[in-house]
N, C-alpha and C positions, 0 to 999 in steps of 0.2 A: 304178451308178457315174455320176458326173458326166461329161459332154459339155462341149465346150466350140463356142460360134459365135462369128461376126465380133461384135468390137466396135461395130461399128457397128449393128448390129441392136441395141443395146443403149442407144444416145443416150438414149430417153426415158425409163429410170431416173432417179431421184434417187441422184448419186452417194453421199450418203448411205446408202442402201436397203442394207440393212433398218435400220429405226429401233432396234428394239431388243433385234434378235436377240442371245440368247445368245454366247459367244465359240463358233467356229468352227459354228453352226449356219446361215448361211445358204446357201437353197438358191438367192440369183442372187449375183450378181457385181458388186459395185460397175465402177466405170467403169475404175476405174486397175487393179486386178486383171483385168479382161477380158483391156485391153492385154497388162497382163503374158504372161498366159496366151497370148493371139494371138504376139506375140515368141518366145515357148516352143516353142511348137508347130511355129512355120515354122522357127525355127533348130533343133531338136531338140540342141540341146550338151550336151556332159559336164557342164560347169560354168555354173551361172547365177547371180551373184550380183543382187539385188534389196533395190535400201534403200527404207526407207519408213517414213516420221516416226511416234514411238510413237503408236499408238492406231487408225493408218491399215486393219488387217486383214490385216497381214503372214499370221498362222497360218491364215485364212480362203485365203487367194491360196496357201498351200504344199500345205492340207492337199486341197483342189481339184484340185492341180497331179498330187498324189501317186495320187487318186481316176485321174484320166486313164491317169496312167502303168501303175497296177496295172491299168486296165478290159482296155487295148490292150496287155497282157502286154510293156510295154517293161521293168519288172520285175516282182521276186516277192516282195519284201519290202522293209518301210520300217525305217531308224533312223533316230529323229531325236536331235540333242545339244544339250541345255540347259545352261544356267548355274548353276540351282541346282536342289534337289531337288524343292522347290515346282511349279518350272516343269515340269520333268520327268513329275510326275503333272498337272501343268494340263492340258500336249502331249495326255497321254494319255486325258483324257477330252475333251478337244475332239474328237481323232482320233474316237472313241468316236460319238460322236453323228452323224458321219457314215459311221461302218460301216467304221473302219480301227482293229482293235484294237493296241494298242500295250501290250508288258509292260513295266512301270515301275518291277519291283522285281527284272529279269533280271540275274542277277550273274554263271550260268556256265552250260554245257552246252548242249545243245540246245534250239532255242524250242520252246514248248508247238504243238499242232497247233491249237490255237484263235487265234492271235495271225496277223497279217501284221508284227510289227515287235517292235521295242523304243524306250524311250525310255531316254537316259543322259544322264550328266551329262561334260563338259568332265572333271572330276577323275577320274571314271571310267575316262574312255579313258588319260587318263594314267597311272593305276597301269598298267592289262594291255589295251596297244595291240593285242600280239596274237593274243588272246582275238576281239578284233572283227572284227582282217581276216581270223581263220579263218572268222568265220561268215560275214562277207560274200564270200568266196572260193567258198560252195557255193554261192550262190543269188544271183540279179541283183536288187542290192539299189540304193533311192532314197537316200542319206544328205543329210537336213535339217539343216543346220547355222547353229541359231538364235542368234542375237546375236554373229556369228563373229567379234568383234573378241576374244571372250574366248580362241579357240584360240591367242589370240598375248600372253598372258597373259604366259607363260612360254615359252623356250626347249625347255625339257622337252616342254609341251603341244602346240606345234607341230607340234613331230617326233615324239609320238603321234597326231594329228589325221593329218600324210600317210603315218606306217605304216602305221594302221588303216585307213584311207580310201580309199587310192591305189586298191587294187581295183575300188572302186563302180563300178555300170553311170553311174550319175550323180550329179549332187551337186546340192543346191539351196541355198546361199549366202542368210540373210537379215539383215537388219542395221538399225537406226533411225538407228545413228552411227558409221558406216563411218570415224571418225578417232581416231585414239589418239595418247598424248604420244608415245609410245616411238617406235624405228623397227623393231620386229621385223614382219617379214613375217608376214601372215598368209595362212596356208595355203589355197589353192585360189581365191585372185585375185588375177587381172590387174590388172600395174601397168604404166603405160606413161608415159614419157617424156616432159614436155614440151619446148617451145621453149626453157625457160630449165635444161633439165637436170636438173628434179628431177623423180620417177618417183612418180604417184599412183595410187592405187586407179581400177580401170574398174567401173562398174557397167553389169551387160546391161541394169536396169531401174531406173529412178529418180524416186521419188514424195516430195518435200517437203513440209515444213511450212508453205511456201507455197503451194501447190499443192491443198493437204490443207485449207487455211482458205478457200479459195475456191473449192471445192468444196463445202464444207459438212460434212467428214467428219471435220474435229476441230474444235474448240472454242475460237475467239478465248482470249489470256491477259491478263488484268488482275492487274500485279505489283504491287503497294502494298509502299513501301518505306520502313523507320523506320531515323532516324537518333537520335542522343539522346549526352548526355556520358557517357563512360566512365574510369574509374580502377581503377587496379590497380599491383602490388606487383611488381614484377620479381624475379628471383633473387639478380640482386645487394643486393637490398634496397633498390629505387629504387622511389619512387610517381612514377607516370606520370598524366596525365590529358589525354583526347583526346577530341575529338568523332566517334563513328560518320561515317565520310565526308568525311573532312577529309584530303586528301593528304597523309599521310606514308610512313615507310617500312614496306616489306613485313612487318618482326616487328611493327612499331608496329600494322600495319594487323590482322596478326594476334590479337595480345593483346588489344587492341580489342573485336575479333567475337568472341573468345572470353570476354572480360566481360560482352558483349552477353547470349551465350548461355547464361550459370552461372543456373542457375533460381533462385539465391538474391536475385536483382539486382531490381529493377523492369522490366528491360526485355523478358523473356519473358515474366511477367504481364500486362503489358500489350499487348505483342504479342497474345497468346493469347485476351486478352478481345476486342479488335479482332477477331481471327477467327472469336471466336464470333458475336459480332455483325453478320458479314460472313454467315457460316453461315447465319444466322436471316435476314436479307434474302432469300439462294440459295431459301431452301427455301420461301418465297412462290411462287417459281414455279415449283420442281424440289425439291418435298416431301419427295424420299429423299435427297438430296444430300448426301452424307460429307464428311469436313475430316481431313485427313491432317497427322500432322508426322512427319519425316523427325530423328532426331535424332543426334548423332554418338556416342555408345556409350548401352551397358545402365544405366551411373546414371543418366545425364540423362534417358535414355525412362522409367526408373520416376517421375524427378522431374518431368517435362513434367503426366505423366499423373496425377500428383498434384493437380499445380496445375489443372488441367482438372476434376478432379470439386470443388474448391474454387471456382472461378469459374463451374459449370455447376450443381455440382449431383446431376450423372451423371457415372458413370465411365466411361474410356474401352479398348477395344481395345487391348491391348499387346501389342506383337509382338518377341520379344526376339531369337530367333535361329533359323537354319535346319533346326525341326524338325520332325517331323510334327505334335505339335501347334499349332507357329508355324502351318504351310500351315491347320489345320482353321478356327483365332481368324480368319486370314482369310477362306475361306470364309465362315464364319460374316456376319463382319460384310460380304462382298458381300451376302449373300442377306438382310440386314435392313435397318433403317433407324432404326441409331444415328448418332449424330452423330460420334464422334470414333475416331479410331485414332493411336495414335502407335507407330513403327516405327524400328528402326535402318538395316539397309541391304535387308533382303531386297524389300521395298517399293520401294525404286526402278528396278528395271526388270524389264521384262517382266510383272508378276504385274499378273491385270486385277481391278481394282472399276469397274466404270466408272459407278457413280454418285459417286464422288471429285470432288467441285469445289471445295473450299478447303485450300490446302495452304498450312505454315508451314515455309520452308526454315528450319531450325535443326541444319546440320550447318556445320563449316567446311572443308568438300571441296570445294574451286574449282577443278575440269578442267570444261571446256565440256563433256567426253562425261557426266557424272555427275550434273550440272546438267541438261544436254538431256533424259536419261533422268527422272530425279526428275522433272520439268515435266512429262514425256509420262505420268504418273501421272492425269494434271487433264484432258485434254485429247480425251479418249475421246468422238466427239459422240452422242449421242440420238437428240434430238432439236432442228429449226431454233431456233436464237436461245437456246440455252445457252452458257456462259461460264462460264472457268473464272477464280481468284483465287487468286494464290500471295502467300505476306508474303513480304520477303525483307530481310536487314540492307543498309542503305546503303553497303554494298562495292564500288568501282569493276568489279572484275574482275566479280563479280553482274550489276550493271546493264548492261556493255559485254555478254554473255551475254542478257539477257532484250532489249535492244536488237534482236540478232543471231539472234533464234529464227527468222524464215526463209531465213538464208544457209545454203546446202547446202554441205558440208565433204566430201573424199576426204581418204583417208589416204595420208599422205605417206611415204615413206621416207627422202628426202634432205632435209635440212636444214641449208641452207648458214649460217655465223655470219660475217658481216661484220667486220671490224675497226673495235673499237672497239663494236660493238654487242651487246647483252645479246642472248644464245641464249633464244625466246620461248617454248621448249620446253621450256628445263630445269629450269624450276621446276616444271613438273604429273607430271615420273615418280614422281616420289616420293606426291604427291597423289592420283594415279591408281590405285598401289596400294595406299593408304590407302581408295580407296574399293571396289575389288575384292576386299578380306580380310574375313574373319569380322571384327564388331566387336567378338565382345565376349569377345576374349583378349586377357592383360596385354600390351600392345605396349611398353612400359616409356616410354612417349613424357611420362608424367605426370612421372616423374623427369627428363628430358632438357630440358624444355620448363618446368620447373617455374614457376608464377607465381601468385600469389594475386589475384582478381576482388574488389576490395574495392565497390564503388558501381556500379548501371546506370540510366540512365534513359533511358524509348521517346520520340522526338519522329514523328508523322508527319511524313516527309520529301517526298515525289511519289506520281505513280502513274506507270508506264509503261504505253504501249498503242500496239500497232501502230506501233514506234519512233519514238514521241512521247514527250515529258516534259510531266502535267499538277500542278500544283499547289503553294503555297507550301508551308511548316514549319508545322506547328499540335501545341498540347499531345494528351496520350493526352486524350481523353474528351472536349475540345470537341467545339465544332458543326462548326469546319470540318472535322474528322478524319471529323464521323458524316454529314457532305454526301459525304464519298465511299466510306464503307462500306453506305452505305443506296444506291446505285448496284444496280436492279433486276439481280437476277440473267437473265432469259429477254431481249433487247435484241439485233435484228440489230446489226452492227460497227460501220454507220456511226451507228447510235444510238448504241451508248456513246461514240465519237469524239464527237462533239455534245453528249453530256448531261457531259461529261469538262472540253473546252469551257467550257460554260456554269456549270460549278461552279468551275472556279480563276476567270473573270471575274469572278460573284459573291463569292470570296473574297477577291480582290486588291479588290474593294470594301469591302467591312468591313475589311479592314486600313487601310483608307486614312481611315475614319471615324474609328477607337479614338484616345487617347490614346498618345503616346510611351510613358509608362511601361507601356501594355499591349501593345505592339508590339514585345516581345523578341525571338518570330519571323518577323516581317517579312526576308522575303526576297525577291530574284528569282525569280518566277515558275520553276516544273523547266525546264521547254524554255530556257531562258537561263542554266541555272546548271549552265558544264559538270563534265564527268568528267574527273580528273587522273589521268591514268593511271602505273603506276607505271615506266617508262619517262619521262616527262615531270618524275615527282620527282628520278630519276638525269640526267638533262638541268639541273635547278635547282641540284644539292649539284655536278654539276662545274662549271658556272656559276660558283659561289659560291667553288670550291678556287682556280679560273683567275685569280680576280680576286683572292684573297689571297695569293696565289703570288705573283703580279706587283705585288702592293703590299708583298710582305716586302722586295724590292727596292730599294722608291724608300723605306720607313721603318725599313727595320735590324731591325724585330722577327721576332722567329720565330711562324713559323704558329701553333701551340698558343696564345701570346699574343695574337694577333689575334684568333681565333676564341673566345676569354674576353674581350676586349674587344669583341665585336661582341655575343657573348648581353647582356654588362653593358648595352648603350648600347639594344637593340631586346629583351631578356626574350626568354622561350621556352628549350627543353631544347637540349640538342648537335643539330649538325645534322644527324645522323643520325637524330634522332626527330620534327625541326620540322617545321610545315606546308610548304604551298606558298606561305602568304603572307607567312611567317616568313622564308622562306629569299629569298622577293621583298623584303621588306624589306632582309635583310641588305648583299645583293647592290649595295641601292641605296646603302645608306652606304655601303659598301667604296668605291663610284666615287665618293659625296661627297668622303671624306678624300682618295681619291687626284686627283681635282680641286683639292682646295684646293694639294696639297704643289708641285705646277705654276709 
């Protein structure tokens, strides 16, 4: 069994190291995992929780942790608890490889005498909690509790996690994104207090996405983001038409990305060919390199993966839902080197390909934790000077996200709501379990949400990197679009900063040569062209209510009237769908007219 020494005896690793061991085979210790394990050892605690950014080696650092604890009989048996069933059999053959068997398909009775463990899943403990604290009640057992934000899933799940659990000789707590919309507590970590009263998540051990890029042990992200016009049919039977990225309102901004993302449109074909093309640069320098898309239910993944062997050529890996032979397709395609996969949800966390470097988010599940996770797909490093490439639609909330990929987040409990201000949580619970549930049962949400995708087209919009914005608006298939998808995939960070640079200068130069009438998308430079967040839309329409309120006053008309004379005089829809430059315009008659009546 594994030993563990000072970390410091350890400095002359490459935090990296091993390049490109298997999941859970390596026999040293990355740098941040020593730590961990040093912390471990001197506190010997009940409870350890340990976050650490996807791709960082969390199962490497637990199943190590477990090696120790069984060598020096602190226990006698390992459970570990996964998310989904995939994982559950991953656990158990990473365990495997290092000489800790785990049964993965234990449902009742006594363990077999070949085993030190079992592996289960989160739903498991929740049917028969205590079925687990009896076995862990005979024997001083380790319980691993992998991606633990999911124990607080549910109310239910909870309170099966600490019946089952409470016994354990110890617990090992791991996690990539220790924050959730909700405020259910999650079972077996410390929250403590701050200054201003609100009570967050403690971690004993904590390894970022910052932390983790500048070490070398994940993979810089290059986000290429398409904006393009979108139309569509509302329920009431209204055609709307918006541009991807254009501050309006929250449904507006919805139905939008959800035109974006109807495979019938142009803007996912074009997306997709972008990516392939993105793919084929990658694999110049990282030959095996895979390209994922992530898609929001079972039609659109059959339809994704259509359009993919239509634009390739080849067909692709579909991954449809949580089964065993879902887990094999993946396998599968870790251990080759086809080019594409496209997947619904089981793919975004936890399950490793780690040659995965081109991902196309085409779901519309906007919680930081689901996003963070999906990204941490891409970000798995190798070897030096890989890099990964996600597409992503021109969504404010997306971008403020890929901005934000190294701010380290705890999980909150208390979440105070000021008056007068929008609750910044209460929009992702619903979201959240949208991305936590099987995708692909009738949620009835097609009926509720109904809207018909009439038109879509892709524009490249930026790129983001290292929370920068580089580049102007360019058509799908120009030059300027293929100056930044032909961006070498192997490039230490500060090269691509530099070659990132050098390509929107060169760009903002040929725009400035073309003709007017070929200068549609001349725009500001990304880094100058901000993000209107939607907080800042609800800041414009009460704006806009203030000033016709107090002009019904000094002109005698009633609001409804006003607000039909102000579309008449500036165009554009009600101003609950209008821009931010609509509702700026408005805003700005409102105070002409009420200037002149003076």
């Amino acid at each position: 069994m594994t030993t563990t020494t000072s970390a410091t005896n350890n400095h002359h690793l490459s935090p990296a190291f091993p390049g490109r061991a298997p999941w859970g085979t390596a026999n040293k210790l990355r740098a941040w995992q020593q730590a961990a394990m040093d912390r471990y050892i001197q506190t010997q605690p009940k409870d350890f929780l340990a976050v650490a950014t996807p791709g960082a080696g969390k199962t490497t650092f637990a199943l190590t942790l477990a090696s120790w604890l069984l060598h020096h009989h602190v226990v006698q048996q390992v459970t570990v608890v996964a998310p989904t069933e995939h994982l559950k059999k991953q656990w158990s053959e990473a365990a495997a490889r290092v000489g800790i068997k785990l049964d993965p398909e234990y449902s009742a009775g006594p363990l077999g005498r070949d085993y030190h463990g079992v592996a289960i899943t989160y739903a498991g403990v929740g049917v028969r909690p205590m079925l687990h604290r009896n076995r862990i009640e005979q024997r001083k057992t380790l319980v691993i509790l992998d991606e633990i934000h999911h124990a607080g899933d549910s109310k239910s799940w909870g309170e099966a996690c600490l019946e089952a659990f409470e016994p354990a000789t110890r617990r090992l707590a791991l996690t990539g994104t220790p924050f959730r919309s909700d405020t259910n507590p999650i079972p077996f970590v410390t929250y403590e207090e701050g200054n201003d009263g609100i009570r967050r998540s403690s971690a004993d051990y904590t390894y970022g996405y910052g932390n983790a890029l500048a070490d070398g042990v994940v993979r810089p992200v290059i986000f290429l983001s398409y904006s393009g016009n979108m139309r569509w049919r509302t329920k009431a039977g209204d055609e709307i038409a918006a541009r991807l990225g254009e501050p309006m309102t929250k449904d507006a901004v919805s139905q939008a990305w959800r035109t974006a993302l109807d495979p019938r449109g142009d803007w996912m074909p074009n997306v997709l060919r972008a990516a392939d093309q993105r793919l084929t640069e990658v694999r110049k320098g990282i030959p095996d390199a895979g390209a994922l898309v992530i898609a929001s239910d079972q039609e659109q993944a059959r339809a994704y993966a259509k359009l993919i062997r239509e634009i390739t050529g080849r067909g692709a890996t579909l991954v449809l839902s949580d089964d065993s032979g879902a887990s094999q397709r993946i396998d599968d395609f870790a251990a080759s080197d086809d080019r594409w996969m496209v997947a619904v949800r089981m793919v975004s966390e936890g399950v490793d390909v780690p040659r995965l470097a081109v991902g196309v988010y085409a779901t519309t599940i906007s919680t930081p934790l689901f996003f963070a996770q999906a990204v941490g797909r891409f970000v798995r490093s190798r070897k030096r000077g890989e890099t990964a490439s996600v597409f992503v639609p021109t969504v404010p909330m997306l971008l403020t996200f890929a901005n934000e990929m190294e701010v380290e987040r705890d999980h909150v409990l208390d979440k105070p709501k000021k008056d007068g201000e929008e609750d910044p949580f209460a929009e992702s619970e619903k979201e959240l379990a949208e991305a936590e549930k099987q995708q692909d049962e009738d949620t009835g949400e097609q009926e509720q949400f109904s809207f018909e995708a009439l038109e879509s087209e892709a524009v490249f919009d930026r790129v983001l990197y290292d929370g920068a914005e580089f580049g102007m608006q360019a058509h799908a298939g120009s030059a300027e679009e293929q100056d930044y998808l032909g961006i070498p995939g192997l490039l230490e960070p500060d090269q691509v900063q530099m070659l990132l640079q050098k390509r929107q200068a060169r760009q903002i130069a040929h725009s400035r040569k073309k003709p007017d009438a070929e200068a549609d998308l001349l725009e500001l430079p990304a880094e100058r062209r901000p993000v209107v967040t939607h907080k800042e839309m609800l800041e414009l329409r009460k704006q806009l209510n203030t000033l016709v309120g107090a002009y019904v006053h000094q002109s005698g008309k009633p609001h409804g009237v006003l607000h039909t004379e102000l579309r008449r005089v500036c165009g554009g829809p009600p101003s609950a769908e209008a821009t931010a430059g609509q509702l700026r315009e408005r805003i700005k008659k409102v105070q002409e007219w009420a200037t002149r009546m003076r």
